[in-house]
Steps between C-alpha positions, in 0.01 A plus 500: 500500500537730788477337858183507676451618858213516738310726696629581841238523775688751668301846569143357590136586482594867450686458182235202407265802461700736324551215234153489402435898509797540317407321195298693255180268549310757656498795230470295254211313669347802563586708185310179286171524747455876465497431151256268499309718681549790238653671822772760382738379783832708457424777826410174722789331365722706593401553854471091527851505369610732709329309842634176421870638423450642879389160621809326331766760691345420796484101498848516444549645837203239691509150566526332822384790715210611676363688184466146321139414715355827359688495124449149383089462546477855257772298261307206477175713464647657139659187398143306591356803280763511225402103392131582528571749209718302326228204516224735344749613224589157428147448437443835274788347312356145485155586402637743261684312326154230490286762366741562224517144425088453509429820265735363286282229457173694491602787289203598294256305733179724536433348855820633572458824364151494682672428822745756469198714452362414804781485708638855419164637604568373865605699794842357487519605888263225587637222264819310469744606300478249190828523401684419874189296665560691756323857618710798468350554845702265657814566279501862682402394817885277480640858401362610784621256731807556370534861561349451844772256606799726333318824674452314861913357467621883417283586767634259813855632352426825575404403828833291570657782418742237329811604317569483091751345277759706684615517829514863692877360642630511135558115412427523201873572414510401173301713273227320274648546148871503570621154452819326571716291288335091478857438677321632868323146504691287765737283401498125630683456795516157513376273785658646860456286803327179386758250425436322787155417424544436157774209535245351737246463231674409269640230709144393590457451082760271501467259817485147424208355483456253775535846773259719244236237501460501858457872480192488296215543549309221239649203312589737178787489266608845627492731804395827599734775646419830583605834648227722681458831631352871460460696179880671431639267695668370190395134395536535198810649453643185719295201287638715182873471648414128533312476158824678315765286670239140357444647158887580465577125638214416243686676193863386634349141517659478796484157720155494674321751320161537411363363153211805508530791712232730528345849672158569511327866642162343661388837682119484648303501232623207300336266214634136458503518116686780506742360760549181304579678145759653738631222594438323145746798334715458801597136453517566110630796433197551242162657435184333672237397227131611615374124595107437521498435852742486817510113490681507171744770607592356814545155349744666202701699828501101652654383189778764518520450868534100505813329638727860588586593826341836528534847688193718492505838684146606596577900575226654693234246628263620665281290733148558713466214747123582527465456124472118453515533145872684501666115643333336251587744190863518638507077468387536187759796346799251615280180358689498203837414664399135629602394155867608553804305640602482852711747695264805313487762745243788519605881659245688589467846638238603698406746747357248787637157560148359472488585155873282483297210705205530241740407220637170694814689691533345852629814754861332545529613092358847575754778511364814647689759313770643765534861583861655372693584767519918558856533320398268221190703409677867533778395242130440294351784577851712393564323211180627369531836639828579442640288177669745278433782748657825366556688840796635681651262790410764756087463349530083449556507856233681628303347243599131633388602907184612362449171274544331820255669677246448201604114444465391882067655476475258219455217712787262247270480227724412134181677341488845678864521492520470118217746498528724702906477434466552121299808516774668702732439292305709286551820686822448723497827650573498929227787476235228354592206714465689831118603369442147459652324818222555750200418254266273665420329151830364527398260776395203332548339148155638387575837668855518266336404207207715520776787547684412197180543295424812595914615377393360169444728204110577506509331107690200653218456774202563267644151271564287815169581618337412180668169573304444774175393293683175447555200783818516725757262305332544146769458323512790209758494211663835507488604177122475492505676847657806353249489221225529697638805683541670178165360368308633817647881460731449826824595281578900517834617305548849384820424362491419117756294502371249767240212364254416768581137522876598588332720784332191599756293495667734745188505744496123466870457620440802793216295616715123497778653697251635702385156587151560406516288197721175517651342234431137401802382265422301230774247590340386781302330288741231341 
């Protein structure tokens, strides 16, 4: 079974929008309501095709900007339209599919015959349509709405004057159907520049118990460390350093290990059943049975769970301090652990130490995550940029001052410097690099990512943002992943040779070196 990742929040509300008007939902929508309005639709089609292929270029170049105010009221506008329609057709389906059933039963009824008599006599612009329960009235007046809101979006574009999928300065340097060998994803580096921090933890894990105990926070079997700090930052590449080193220690049965290690994604959105069959397959190794209610699965986790010293890793919590309900659904995810033995330890990342405090952490046990020190993070930055570089010494040179120049505007983030580091290595070409040194994009972490996208291959970007109709951190198995691509028509190959789930297997790995999809290894589960 291939290894799941999750979805990267990385390129924002502009992307967010191309996901949904990427996905076919709209012809289709549309193609099924002309045709219940015996409406030959392929003319109107076609221009609606063409409109909303527009509006997808240019999302992908919007998102935190002063076009957003005027953009995202027109967006909501056809997506407030689009579920109208799809209501009324779920309806025409639904009472379809009841008349069908009823004359059925009534075949050969005269009454019915009489009222089909009657009813066909009608003016059927005045009447409900039987079949839907709904008028065909208000089924066109959606389509309208529709069009209005795709008409009135084209129309403020116009006005923005607001650039396509391309660039006029030529970034687009790789051309949309010429595609590299898989081996351009990014290697793994390795951890640079956090050693420090991660013999800390660790040592925190493993302090006796009489100086852990008056560290905590409540009179619990365990205590609560965690690392906090801003998105990139990378928290959870340090608590997976940490995890690693337990779950080797764990396997080695080394003195002092753990009896169950385990790593759980929370994200934002998160569901305590779902967290504790996590945690149930964690501690087992096995399958979660569906149980009839919560209180059965979390006292079968409790069984597992009772009497071993634990580690759980909570990656990703996140935490509203307005929200009185977060505090108490937070208690209740790590509920489970009072059953286990003394000396269990919980690591969670988060990106605000009140989210750490939430959980139980006092603030002497909460390690902001510290920023890499300017040489550490440029041998980062060049080991993406330049590993396996085939350029001549005189070009590797010029190529390192401007690397230099690029690393120091991204502010020490691990995440932009993977990035924005593996998509030069793409095109290492002095020419290329100078283009891209003075881009204000590459100011922040969201700035470098959002530039990265727009290097992808067109294809590439049209799956990721089809990812975006699912929650940041679903976790996605990739083999169904790349079935859905090919199952939603996002696949193009006009080699014979080439099956479109090997092309989508390649766009999956471009888009995980690229950082926009992050890999969750099964292992971290045992």
């Amino acid at each position: 079974m291939a290894d799941p990742v999750s979805i990267s929040a990385a390129v924002g509300w502009g992307v967010t929008a191309v996901g949904w008007l990427a996905s076919p939902i709209i012809p289709r929508l549309l193609n099924k309501a002309f045709t219940v309005l015996d409406f030959n639709a392929t003319e109107k089609l076609k221009i609606i095709d063409m409109q909303v292929l527009q509006l997808q270029r240019v999302m992908e170049v919007v998102d935190e900007s002063t076009y957003r105010a005027r953009l995202e009221p027109l967006l909501d506008k056809l997506r407030s339209a689009l579920y109208e329609a799809e209501d009324i057709l779920d309806d025409v389906e639904y009472q379809r599919l009841k008349k069908q059933t009823r004359d059925a039963k009534s075949s050969g009824s005269k009454i019915d015959s009489l009222k089909k008599t009657l009813w066909s006599a009608m003016p059927r612009s005045l009447l409900k349509d039987k079949e839907s329960g709904m008028s065909k009235v208000e089924l066109k007046k959606s389509l309208e709405k529709i069009e209005s809101a795709i008409n009135d979006a084209c129309e403020v574009l116009k006005q923005l004057n607001l650039p396509g999928g391309r660039d006029d300065d030529g970034r687009r340097a790789v051309a949309t159907n010429s595609r590299r060998a898989v081996t351009t994803a990014a290697p793994p580096i390795g951890v640079i520049g956090r050693d420090k921090d991660r013999d800390k933890i660790i040592a925190m894990l493993h302090e006796k118990e009489d100086l852990c105990q008056a560290n905590t926070a409540s009179d619990t079997c365990y205590s609560v460390i965690g690392i906090h700090g801003m998105a990139g930052a990378g928290k959870s590449t340090l608590a997976q350093c940490v995890y690693d080193h337990e779950k080797k220690c764990k396997q080695e049965k080394l003195e002092g290990h753990f009896d169950i290690v385990m790593w759980i994604h929370v994200s934002q959105q998160f569901g305590l059943d779902s967290i504790f069959r996590e945690m149930f397959e964690g501690a087992t190794g096995k399958a979660c049975d569906n149980f009839n209610s919560r209180n059965v699965l979390k006292e079968k986790l409790e069984d597992e769970l009772r009497g071993k010293q634990i580690l759980l890793v909570l990656d990703d919590v996140w935490y509203n301090s307005r929200n009185s309900g977060d505090r108490e659904e937070l208690q209740m995810l790590i509920s489970p652990l009072n059953v286990g033995k003394a000396g269990s330890r919980i690591l969670v990342t988060s990106r605000t130490e009140a989210g750490l405090v939430a959980l139980g952490a006092v603030k002497e046990r909460c390690i902001p995550i510290s920023d890499l020190d300017d040489k550490v993070f440029l041998e980062m930055f060049m080991r993406y940029a330049l590993r396996d570089a085939r350029v001549s010494d005189h070009d590797r040179l010029i190529l390192e001052m401007i690397g230099a120049d690029i690393a120091r505007k991204l502010k020490r983030s691990p995440l932009a410097a993977r990035t924005v580091g593996s998509r030069l290595r793409e095109i290492q070409t002095v020419q290329f690099w100078r283009s891209q040194k003075d881009r204000d994009l590459m100011n922040d972490t969201m700035g470098a990512l959002w530039w990265s996208y727009q290097y992808l291959d067109e294809q590439v970007r049209r799956c990721f943002a089809y990812c975006s109709i699912f929650p940041r951190g679903y976790r996605l198995n990739r083999d169904e992943l790349v079935k859905l691509w090919v199952a939603e028509g996002f696949i193009k190959t006009s080699k014979a040779e080439e099956e479109m789930e090997d092309v989508a297997q390649y766009y999956f790995d471009v888009l995980l070196s690229s950082s926009f999809l992050q890999l969750e290894c099964l292992t971290r589960q045992y």
